[in-house]
KOLLOKE-200264 format. One line per 4 residues: number of its first residue (from 1); their letters; for each residue x, y, z of C-alpha. Coordinates in Angstrom, 1 decimal, decimal comma. Each point is the difference from the previous one (the first is absolute). Example, Ala and Ser with C-alpha at 12.3 -4.5 7.8 and 13.67 -1.06 7.14 Angstrom:
BEGIN
1) as) 12,3:-4,5:7,8; 1,4:3,4:-0,7
This chain:
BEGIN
1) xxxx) 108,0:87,4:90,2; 0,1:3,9:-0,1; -1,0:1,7:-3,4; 2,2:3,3:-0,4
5) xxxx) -3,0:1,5:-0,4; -3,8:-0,1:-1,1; -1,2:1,5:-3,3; -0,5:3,6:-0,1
9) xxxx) -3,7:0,2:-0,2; 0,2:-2,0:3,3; 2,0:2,5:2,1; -1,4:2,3:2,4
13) xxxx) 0,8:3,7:-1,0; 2,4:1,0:3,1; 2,0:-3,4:-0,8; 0,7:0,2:-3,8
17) xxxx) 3,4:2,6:1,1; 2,6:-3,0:1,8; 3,2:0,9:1,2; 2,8:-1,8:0,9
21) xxxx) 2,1:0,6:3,1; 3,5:-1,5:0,0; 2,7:1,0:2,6; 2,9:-2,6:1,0
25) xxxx) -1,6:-4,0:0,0; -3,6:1,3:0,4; -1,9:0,4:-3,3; -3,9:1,8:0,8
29) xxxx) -3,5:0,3:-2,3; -1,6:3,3:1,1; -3,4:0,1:-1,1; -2,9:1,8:1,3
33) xxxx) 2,1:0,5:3,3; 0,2:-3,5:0,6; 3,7:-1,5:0,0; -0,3:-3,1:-2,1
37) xxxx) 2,4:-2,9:-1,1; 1,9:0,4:2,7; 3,5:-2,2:-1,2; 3,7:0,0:1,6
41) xxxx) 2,6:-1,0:-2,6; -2,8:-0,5:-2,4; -1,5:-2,6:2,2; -4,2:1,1:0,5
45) xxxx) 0,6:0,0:4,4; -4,1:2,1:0,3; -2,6:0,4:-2,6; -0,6:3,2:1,8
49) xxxx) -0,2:2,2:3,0; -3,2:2,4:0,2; -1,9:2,3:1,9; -3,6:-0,6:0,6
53) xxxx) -3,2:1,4:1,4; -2,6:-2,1:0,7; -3,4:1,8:1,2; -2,4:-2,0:2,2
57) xxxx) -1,0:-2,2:-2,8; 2,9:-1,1:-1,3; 0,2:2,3:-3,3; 3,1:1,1:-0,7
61) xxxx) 0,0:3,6:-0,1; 2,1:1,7:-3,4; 3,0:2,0:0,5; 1,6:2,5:-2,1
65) xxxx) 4,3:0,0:-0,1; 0,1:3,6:0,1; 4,1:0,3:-0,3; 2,8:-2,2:-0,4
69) xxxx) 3,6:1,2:1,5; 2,7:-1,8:-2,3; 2,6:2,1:-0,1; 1,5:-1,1:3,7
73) xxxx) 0,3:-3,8:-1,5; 3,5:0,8:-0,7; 0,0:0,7:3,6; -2,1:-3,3:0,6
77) xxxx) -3,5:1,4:0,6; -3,2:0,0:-1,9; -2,9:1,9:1,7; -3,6:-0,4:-1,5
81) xxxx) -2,7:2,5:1,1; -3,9:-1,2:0,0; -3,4:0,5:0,8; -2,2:-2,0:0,5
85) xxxx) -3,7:0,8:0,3; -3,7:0,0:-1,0; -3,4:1,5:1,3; 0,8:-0,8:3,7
89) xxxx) 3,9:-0,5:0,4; 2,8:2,1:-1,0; 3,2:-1,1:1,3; 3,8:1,3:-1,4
93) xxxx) 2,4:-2,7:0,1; 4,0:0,0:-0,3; 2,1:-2,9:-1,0; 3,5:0,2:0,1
97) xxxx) 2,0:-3,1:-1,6; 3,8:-0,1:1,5; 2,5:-2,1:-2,4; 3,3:-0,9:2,3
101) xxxx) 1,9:-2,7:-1,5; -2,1:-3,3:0,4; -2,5:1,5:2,1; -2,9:1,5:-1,4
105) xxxx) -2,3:2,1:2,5; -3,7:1,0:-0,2; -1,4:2,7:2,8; -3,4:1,5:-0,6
109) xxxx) -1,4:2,7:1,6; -3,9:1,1:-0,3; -1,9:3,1:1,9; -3,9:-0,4:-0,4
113) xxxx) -1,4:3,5:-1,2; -3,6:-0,9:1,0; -2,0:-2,7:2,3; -0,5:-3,7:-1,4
117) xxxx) -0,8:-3,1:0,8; 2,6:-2,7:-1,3; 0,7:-3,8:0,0; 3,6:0,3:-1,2
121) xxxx) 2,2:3,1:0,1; 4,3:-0,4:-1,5; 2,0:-2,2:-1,7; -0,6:-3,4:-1,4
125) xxxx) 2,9:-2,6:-1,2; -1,0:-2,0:-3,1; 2,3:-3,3:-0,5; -0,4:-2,0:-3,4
129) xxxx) -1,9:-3,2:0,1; 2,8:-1,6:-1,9; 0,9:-0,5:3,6; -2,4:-2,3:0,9
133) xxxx) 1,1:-3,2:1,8; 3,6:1,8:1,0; 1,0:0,4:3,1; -0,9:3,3:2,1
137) xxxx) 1,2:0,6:4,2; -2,2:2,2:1,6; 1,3:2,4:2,5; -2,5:0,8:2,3
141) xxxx) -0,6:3,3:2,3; 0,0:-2,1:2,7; 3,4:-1,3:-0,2; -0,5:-3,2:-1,2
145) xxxx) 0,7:-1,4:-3,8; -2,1:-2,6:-1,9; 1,2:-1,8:-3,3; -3,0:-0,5:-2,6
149) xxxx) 0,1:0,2:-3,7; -1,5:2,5:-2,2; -3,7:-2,3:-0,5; 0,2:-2,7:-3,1
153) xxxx) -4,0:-0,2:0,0; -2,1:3,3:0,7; -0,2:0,8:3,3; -3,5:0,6:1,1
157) xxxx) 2,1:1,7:3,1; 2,5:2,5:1,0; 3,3:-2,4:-0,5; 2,3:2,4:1,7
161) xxxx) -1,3:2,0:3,6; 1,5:2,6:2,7; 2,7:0,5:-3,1; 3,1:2,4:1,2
165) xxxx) 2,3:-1,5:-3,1; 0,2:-2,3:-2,4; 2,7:-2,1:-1,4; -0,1:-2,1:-3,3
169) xxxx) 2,3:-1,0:-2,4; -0,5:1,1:-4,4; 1,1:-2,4:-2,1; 0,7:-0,3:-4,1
173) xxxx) 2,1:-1,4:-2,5; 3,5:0,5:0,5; -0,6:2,5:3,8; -1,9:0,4:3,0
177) xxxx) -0,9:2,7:2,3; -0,2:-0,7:3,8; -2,8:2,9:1,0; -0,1:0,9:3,9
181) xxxx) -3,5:2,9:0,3; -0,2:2,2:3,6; -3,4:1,9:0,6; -0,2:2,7:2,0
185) xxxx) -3,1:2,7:1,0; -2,7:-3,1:0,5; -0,5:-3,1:0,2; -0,4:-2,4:-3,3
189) xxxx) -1,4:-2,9:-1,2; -0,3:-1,9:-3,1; -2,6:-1,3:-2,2; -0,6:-2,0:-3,3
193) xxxx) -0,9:2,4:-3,2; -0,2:-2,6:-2,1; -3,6:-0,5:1,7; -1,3:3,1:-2,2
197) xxxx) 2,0:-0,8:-3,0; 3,1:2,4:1,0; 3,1:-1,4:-0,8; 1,4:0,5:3,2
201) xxxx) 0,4:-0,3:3,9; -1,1:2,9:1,7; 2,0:1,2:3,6; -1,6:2,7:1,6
205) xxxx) -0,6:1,7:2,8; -2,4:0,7:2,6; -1,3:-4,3:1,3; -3,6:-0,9:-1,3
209) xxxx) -0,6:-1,4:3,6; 0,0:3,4:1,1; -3,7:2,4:-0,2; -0,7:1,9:-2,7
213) xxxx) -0,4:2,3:-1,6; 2,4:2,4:1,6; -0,9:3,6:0,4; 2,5:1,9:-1,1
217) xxxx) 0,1:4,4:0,5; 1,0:2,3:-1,6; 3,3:1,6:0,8; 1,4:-4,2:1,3
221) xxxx) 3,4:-0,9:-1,3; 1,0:-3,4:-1,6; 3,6:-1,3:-0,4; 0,9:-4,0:-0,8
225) xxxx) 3,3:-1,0:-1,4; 1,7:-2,9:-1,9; 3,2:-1,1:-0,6; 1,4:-2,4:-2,1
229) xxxx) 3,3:-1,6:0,0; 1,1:-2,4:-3,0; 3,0:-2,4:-0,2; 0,2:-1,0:-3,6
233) xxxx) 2,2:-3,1:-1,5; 1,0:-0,7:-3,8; -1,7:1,7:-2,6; -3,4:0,3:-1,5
237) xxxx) -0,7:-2,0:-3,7; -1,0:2,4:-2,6; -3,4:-0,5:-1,5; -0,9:-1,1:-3,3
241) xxxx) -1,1:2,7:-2,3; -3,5:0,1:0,2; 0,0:1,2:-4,5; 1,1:-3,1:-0,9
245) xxxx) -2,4:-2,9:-1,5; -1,6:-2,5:2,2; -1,3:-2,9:-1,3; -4,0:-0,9:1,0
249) xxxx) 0,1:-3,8:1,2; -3,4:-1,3:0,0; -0,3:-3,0:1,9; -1,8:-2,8:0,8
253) xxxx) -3,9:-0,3:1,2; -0,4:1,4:3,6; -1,4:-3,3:2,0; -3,8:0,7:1,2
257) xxxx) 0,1:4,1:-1,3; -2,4:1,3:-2,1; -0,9:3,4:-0,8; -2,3:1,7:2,4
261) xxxx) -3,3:2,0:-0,6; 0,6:3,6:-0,2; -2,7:2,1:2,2; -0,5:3,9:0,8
265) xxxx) -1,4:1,3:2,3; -3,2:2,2:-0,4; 0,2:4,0:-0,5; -0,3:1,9:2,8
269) xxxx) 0,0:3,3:-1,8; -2,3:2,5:0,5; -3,0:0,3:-2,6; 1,6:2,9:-1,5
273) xxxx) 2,7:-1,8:-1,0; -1,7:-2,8:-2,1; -0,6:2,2:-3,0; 3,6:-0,2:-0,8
277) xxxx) 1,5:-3,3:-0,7; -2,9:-2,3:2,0; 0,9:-3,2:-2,2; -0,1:-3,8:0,5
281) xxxx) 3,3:-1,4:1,3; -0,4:-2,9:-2,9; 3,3:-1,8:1,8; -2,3:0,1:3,2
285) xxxx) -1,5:-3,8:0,3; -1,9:1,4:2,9; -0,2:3,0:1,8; 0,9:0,2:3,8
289) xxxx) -2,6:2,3:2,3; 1,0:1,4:3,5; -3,0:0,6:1,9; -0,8:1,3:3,4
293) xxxx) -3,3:0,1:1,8; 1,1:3,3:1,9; -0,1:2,3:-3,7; -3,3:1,3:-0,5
297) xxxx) 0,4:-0,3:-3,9; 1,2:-3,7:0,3; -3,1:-0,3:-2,0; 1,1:1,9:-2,6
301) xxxx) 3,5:-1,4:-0,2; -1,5:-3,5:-0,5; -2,1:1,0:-2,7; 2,3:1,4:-1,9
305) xxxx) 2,5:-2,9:0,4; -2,5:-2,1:-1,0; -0,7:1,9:-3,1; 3,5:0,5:-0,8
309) xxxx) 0,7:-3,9:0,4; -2,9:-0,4:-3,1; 0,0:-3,5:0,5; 3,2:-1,0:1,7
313) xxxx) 0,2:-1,5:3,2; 0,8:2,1:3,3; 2,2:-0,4:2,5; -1,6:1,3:3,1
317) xxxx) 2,6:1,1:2,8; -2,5:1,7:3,6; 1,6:1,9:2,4; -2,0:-0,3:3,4
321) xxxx) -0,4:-0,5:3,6; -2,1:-3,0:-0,5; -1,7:-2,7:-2,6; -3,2:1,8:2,0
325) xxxx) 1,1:3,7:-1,0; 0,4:-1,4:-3,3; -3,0:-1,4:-0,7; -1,9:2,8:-2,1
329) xxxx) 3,0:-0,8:-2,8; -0,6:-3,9:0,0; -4,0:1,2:-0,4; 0,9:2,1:-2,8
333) xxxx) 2,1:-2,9:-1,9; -2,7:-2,7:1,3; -2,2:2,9:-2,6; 2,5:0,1:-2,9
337) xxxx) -0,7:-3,1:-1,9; 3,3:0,9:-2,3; 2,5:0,5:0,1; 1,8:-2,8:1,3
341) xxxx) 2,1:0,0:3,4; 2,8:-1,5:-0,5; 1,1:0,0:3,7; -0,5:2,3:2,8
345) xxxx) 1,8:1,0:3,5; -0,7:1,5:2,8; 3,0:1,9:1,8; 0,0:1,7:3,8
349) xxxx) -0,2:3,6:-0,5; 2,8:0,6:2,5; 2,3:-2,8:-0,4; -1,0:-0,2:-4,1
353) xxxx) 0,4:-3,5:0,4; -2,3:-3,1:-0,6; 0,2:-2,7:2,4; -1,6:-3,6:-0,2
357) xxxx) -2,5:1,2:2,6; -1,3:2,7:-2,1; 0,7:-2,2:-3,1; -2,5:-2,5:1,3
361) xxxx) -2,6:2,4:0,8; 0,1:1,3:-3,3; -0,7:-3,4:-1,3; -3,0:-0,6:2,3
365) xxxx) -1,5:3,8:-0,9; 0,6:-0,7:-3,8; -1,6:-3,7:0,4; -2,7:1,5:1,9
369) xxxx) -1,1:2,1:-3,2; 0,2:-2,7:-2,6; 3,8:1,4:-1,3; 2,4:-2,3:-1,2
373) xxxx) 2,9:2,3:0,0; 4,4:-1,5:0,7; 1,1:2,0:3,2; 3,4:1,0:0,4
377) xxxx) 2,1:1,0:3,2; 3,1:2,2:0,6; 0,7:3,6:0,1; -1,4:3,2:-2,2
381) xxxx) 3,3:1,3:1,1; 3,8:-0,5:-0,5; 1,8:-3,1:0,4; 1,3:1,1:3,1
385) xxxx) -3,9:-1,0:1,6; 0,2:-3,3:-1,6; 3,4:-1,0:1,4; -0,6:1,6:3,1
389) xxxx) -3,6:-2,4:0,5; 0,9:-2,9:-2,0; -0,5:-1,9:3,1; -3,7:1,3:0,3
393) xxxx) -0,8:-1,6:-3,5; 1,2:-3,3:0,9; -3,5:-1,4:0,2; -0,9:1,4:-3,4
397) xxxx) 0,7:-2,3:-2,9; -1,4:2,2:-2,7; 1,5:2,7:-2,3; 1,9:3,3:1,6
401) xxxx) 0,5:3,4:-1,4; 2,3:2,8:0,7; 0,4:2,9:-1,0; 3,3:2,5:-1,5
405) xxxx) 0,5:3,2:-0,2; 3,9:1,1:-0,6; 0,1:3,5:1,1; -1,2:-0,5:3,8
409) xxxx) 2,8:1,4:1,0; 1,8:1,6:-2,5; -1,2:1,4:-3,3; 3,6:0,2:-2,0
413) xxxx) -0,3:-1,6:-3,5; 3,2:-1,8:1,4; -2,6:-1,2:1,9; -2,1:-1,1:-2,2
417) xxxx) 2,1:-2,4:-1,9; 2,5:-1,6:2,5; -3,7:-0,8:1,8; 0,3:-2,4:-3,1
421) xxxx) 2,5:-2,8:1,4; -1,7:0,8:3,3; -3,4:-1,1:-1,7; 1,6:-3,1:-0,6
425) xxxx) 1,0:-0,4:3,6; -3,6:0,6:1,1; -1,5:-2,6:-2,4; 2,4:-2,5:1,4
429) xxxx) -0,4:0,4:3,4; -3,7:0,3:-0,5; -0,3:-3,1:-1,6; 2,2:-1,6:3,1
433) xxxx) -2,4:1,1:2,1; -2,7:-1,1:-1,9; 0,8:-3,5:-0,4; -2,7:-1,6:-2,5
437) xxxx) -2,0:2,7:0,4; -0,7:2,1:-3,7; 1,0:3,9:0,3; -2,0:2,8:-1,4
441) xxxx) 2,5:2,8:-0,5; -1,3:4,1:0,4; -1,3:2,2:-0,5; 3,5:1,0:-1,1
445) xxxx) -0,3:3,9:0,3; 2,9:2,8:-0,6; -1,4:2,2:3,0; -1,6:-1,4:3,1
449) xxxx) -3,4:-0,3:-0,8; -0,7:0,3:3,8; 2,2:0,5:3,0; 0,5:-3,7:2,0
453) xxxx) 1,8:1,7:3,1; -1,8:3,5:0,4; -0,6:0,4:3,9; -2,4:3,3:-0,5
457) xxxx) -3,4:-1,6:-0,5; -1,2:0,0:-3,5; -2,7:2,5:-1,6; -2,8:-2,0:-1,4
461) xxxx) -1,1:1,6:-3,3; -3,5:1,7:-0,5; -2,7:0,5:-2,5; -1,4:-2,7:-1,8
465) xxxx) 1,1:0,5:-3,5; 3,6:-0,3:-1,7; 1,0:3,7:-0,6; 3,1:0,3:2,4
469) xxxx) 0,7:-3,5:-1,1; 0,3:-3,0:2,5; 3,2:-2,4:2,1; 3,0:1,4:-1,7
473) xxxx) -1,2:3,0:-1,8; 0,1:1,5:3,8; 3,2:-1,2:1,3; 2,8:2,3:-0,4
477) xxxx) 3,3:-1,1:-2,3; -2,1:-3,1:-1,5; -0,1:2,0:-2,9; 3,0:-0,4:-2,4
481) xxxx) 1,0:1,7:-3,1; 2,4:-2,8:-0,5; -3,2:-2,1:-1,1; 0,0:1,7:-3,1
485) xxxx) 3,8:-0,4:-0,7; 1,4:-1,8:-3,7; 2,1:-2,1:2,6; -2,5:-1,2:2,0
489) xxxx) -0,5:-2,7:-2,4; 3,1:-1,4:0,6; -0,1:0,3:3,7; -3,8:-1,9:-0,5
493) xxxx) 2,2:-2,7:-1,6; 2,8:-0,7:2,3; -2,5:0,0:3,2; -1,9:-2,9:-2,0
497) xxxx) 2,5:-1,5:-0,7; 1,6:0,5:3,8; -3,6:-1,5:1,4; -0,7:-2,8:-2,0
501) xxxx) 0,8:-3,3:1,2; -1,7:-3,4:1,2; -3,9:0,6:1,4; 0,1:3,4:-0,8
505) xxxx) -3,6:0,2:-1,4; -0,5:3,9:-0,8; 2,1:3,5:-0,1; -2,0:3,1:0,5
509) xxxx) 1,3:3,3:-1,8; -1,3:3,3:0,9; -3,2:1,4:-0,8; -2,0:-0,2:-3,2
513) xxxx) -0,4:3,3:-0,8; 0,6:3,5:1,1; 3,1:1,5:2,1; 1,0:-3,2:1,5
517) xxxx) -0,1:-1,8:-3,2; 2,4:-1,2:-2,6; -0,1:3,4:-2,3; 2,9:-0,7:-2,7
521) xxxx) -0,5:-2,1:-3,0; 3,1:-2,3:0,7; -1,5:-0,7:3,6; -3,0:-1,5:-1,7
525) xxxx) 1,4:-1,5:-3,0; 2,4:-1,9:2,6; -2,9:-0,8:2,8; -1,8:-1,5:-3,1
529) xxxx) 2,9:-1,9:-1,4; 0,3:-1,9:3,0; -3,9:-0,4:0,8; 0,1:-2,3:-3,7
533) xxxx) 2,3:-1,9:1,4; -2,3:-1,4:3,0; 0,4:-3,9:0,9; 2,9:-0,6:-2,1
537) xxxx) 3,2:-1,4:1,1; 1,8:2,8:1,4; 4,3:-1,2:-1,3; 3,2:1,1:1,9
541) xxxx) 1,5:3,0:-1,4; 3,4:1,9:0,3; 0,8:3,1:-1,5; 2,7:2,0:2,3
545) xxxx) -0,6:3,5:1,1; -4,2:-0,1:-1,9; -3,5:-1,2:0,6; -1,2:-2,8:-1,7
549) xxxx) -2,4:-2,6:0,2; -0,4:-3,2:-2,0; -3,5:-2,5:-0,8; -1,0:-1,7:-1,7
553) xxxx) -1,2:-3,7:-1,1; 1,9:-2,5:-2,1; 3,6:0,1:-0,9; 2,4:3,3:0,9
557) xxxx) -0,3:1,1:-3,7; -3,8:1,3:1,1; 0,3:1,8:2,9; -1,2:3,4:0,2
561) xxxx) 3,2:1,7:1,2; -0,2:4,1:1,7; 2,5:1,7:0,7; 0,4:3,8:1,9
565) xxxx) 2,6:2,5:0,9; -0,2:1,3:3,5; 3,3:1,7:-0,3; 0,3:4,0:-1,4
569) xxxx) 2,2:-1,1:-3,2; -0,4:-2,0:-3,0; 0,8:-3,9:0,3; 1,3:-2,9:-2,3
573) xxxx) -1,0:-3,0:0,4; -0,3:-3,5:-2,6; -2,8:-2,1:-0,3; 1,2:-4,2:-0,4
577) xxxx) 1,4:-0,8:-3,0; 0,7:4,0:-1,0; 3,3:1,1:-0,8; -1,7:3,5:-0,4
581) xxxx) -0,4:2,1:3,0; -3,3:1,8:0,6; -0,3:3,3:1,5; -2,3:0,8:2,8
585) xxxx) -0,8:3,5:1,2; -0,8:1,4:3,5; -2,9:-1,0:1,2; -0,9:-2,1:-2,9
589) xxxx) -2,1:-3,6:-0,1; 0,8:-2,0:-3,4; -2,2:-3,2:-0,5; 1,3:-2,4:-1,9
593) xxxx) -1,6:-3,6:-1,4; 1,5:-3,1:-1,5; -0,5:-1,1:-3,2; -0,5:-3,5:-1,2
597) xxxx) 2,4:-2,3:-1,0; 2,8:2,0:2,6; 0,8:2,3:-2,2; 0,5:2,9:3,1
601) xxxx) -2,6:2,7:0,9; -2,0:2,5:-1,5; 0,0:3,9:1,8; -2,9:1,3:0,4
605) xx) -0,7:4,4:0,1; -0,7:0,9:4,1
């Protein structure tokens, strides 16, 4: 499932230098301080062991590896130096990683250099979710031991509490790894990552049953420790070299899958910023609106949706209190003759969820003013709130949203595209829960457009014009400079192609224009690719190691075949029928479509 690595253009600056640690069985990635690929006997036993900060509303706050001690390896000791801090924490933080035979051991040591308030504070485990459905005992701080298994479906709930170890068992072709973890320094628990897209579960310290945030002052010492111990039997198989030629199997027509609508979501950039680049997302269908009563320029972010839209339908998504609180929106589209609403929800400003109560309401309050608009239910945020109220929306037999945002708790173009299979996961489970119900998918953002678990009240934006911009213009890291990578295209296509599937009506990518939108010519050339391919047959398609999507009515010889490279190196691959390989660069989309009579496909440029 892992990619070795993302593209170039999709790495963060501070993890572009890797390293690799080996001493005895234990092999190590050391990047950006974080000790990554953890393997024994070149068996992946961790995806990683970190140290976090996490201020009181739940942003992970950067550190800087300020030295790495590697010449005591020989000796069996690596030492990495950090700091981690930002305009209210500064903290220095020590770990030192012990290699003795088959036992690998983690201590961390931390001394806060001012006073902070934080909801997480030391070191969190990361297993691979290539474990899911193994077995997993739990040894607990109490003395007791339960035996569970690493979840199968996404866990809406911690799978694994009052954690003092761990034991599991690795297995792959032709060897196995039996894994025993001891934590020390706190108490841990587990949760499911996979709920945010990371490919991962996360251990970690500090119970969420406990208050927070946590004051912390400055001068307060920190130390947490792990150990593990590894038992390994037979030998690992070699991988297949990843350089040679895989052939492109297209397959049959998917059973009741068609293409969805592409959306966006409108700007929320300051005025200032629609002199440069302010122009129509022509893959946008329609264009999804965020709106909240509470803004004193709501006003003004309507009517310039509204203009932006020229025509196309809107997708109205309120955040408030109340259908009541509301109102003055409804008013305002009750006004607005065109352009046409193409649904409309309603979600609790504090929960950011829409329940059949408030659903219903809606419906009354929308009937009440002669509109005729669908009404949708669900969550503005993650999938986590979905799975977590599924049982809420029982009553509710019409369509539910979601929404994704990849980087919620970690910002590594790693990340980014093993949130990819994850995706997948999500859209899966999603449409579990759903049943018959349709799915809107997004908006899909790169940064959080808005922060789902802040527990510092939120500031209300002033003035009633559009000059410091609006929602996700003022919301700190929902600005990324990814959005404007050549790669992004290809990550664009993969997370279609992870999301599509049966009932899955629309999939909403960033915003139309400005900071938060799709900036690189390959980003749109690929968002529009796959708009023209709306309500067609969507047909299986397998292409190891690359992105592709296949559509397309009538026999195989007509699909509209893409294909992209999410890896950092060129790749071959052979369309059916081709003896001759076709070479693929980082990054890179290629579009190809049959030609009549079977004859194989033409390329087209990206």
């Amino acid at each position: 499932m892992m990619s070795s690595a993302p593209p170039h253009d999709l790495l963060r600056h501070d993890e572009q230098t890797t390293s690799v640690v080996r001493r005895g069985p234990w092999t190590i990635e050391l990047r950006a301080g974080e000790l990554d690929d953890i393997r024994h006997g070149g068996l992946l036993v961790l995806r990683s062991v970190r140290a976090v900060v996490r201020d009181e509303n739940w942003r992970t706050v950067p550190s800087i590896v300020e030295r790495v001690h590697g010449a005591d390896l020989d000796a069996g000791l690596l030492v990495i130096e950090a700091r981690t801090h930002d305009e209210r924490v500064e903290l220095s933080w020590r770990l030192e990683v012990t290699f003795v035979g088959d036992e690998l051991s983690i201590a961390y040591r931390a001394e806060a250099q001012s006073d902070f308030l934080r909801n997480r504070l030391g070191l969190i485990v990361l297993h691979s979710p290539e474990l899911a459905g193994t077995g997993l005992e739990v040894r607990h701080a109490s003395g007791g031991v339960t035996s569970t298994v690493f979840p199968g479906e996404i866990s809406p709930h911690q799978p694994a509490v009052d954690v003092r170890g761990l034991d599991w068992v690795v297995a792959a072709d032709g060897g196995s790894t039996r894994c025993a973890l001891d934590f020390s320094g706190d108490v841990f628990e587990m949760e499911d990552q996979r709920n945010w897209t990371d490919a991962s579960y996360k251990t970690y310290s500090t119970p969420l049953s406990l208050p927070f945030p946590v004051a912390v002052r400055s001068g307060e010492v920190v130390e947490q420790a792990v150990v593990l111990r590894c038992a390994s039997r037979g030998s690992v198989t070699a991988t297949h070299d990843e350089r040679n030629a895989s052939e492109l199997v297209i397959g049959d027509i998917v059973r009741e899958v068609t293409v969805p609508a592409l959306t966006t979501t409108a700007s929320t950039a300051a005025s200032a910023e629609s002199d440069e680049g302010r122009v129509q997302a022509t893959w946008a269908r329609i264009l999804l609106v965020e709106l909240d009563p509470s803004w004193s320029a709501w006003q003004a972010a309507l009517a310039r949706a509204i203009a932006d839209a020229a025509g196309r339908p809107l997708d109205v998504r309120l955040v408030a209190d109340s259908v009541d609180e509301a109102g003055p929106i409804l008013d305002a589209l009750a006004e607005h003759p065109a352009p046409e609403i193409a649904r409309i929800a309603l979600f609790n400003r504090r929960e950011h969820c829409a329940d059949p109560e408030t659903a219903r309401s809606l419906l009354t309050a929308l009937d009440e003013r002669g509109l005729d608009i669908q009404v949708i239910a669900g969550t503005r945020a993650h999938f986590t709130e979905l799975n977590r109220s599924i049982d809420r929306l029982d009553a509710w037999r019409g369509p539910l949203t979601f929404s994704i945002t990849p980087f919620m708790h970690d910002t590594s173009g790693h990340q980014l595209v093993e949130s990819i299979a994850m995706q997948r996961e999500v859209a899966e489970n999603a449409r579990r829960l759903a049943g018959h119900r349709p799915l809107h998918i997004g908006p899909i953002t790169l940064g959080a457009r808005f922060n789902a678990v802040a527990t510092t009240p939120r500031s209300v934006p002033t003035g009633h014009d559009l000059s410091r911009g609006y929602a996700a213009a003022q919301v700190p890291g929902a600005t990324e400079e990814r959005s404007g990578a050549a790669s992004l295209g290809a990550w664009l296509l993969a997370s279609f192609s992870a999301l599509v599937g049966p009932r899955v009506l629309s999939v909403s990518y960033l915003e139309e224009w400005g900071p938060r939108s799709p900036a690189h010519e390959s980003a749109i050339q690929v968002l529009s690719w796959l708009s023209e391919l709306e309500g067609q047959p969507v047909r299986s398609v397998h292409a190891p190691g690359l992105a592709a999507f296949a559509a397309g009515r009538g026999g195989v010889s007509s699909a509209a075949v893409l294909v992209g490279n999410l890896s950092p190196r060129s790749r071959d691959f052979r369309l059916p029928g081709s003896a001759v390989p076709i070479v693929i660069g980082p990054g890179e989309v290629r579009r190809f479509t049959g030609l009549t009579g079977g004859h194989g496909y033409a390329a087209e440029p990206g």
